[in-house]
C-alpha atoms as one frame of an Amber mdcrd trajectory, in Angstrom:
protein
   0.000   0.000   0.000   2.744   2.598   0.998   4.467   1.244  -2.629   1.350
   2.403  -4.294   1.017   5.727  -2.500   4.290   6.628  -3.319   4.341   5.574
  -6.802   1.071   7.442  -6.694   2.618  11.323  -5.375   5.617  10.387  -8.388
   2.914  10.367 -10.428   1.096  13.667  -9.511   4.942  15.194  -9.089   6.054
  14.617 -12.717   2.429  15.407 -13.624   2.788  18.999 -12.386   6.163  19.247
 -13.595   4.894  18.706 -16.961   2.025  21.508 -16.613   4.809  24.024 -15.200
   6.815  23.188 -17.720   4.645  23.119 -20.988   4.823  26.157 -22.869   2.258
  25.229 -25.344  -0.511  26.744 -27.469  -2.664  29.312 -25.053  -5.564  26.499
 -26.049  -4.559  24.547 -23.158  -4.259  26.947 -20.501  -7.937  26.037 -19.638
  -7.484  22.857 -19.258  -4.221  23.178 -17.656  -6.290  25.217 -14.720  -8.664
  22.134 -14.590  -6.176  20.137 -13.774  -4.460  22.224 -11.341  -8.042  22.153
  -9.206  -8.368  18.357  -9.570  -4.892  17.480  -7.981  -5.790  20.514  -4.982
  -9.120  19.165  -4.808  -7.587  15.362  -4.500  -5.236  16.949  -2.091  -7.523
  18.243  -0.349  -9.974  15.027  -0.117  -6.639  12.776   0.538  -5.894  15.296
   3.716  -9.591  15.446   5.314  -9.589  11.775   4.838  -6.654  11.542   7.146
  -7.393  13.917   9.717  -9.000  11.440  11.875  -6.404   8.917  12.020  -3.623
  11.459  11.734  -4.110  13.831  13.932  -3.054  14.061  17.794  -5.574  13.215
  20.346  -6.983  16.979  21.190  -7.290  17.720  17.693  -9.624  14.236  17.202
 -11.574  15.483  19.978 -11.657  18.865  17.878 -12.691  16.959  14.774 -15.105
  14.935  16.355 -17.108  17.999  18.033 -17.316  19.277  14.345 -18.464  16.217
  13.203 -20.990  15.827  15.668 -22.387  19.492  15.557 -22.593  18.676  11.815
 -24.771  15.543  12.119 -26.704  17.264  15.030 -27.522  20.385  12.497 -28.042
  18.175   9.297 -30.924  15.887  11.827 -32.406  19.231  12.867 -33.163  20.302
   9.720
């Protein structure tokens, strides 16, 4: 698993090095930004994901609470 996660980030690594590098037509400068906000937003997802499991005990307790008042205000509704 820690193989695949690795080979995974080498992936997304030479993947931005390519879009930094690539002077190509303007054409693709709208796509380029696409792809910029998918590898944040995976970033993103990857981190939250891990925040539980990651995180010391007093900021589990933090993210719990959140989770909680979140549940209690989605039931509420």
């Amino acid at each position: 698993m820690h193989c695949r996660m690795q080979h995974g980030l080498w992936l997304i690594r030479r993947r931005l090095a390519e879009l930094i590098s690539d002077l190509g037509p303007r054409g693709r400068s709208g796509q380029d930004m696409v792809e910029y906000a998918l590898i944040v937003g995976f970033i993103a997802v990857a981190c939250a994901a891990l925040i539980p499991y990651a995180a010391s005990n007093t900021m589990r307790e933090i993210y719990n609470r959140i989770a909680g008042i979140l549940t209690n205000s989605v039931n509420q509704s």
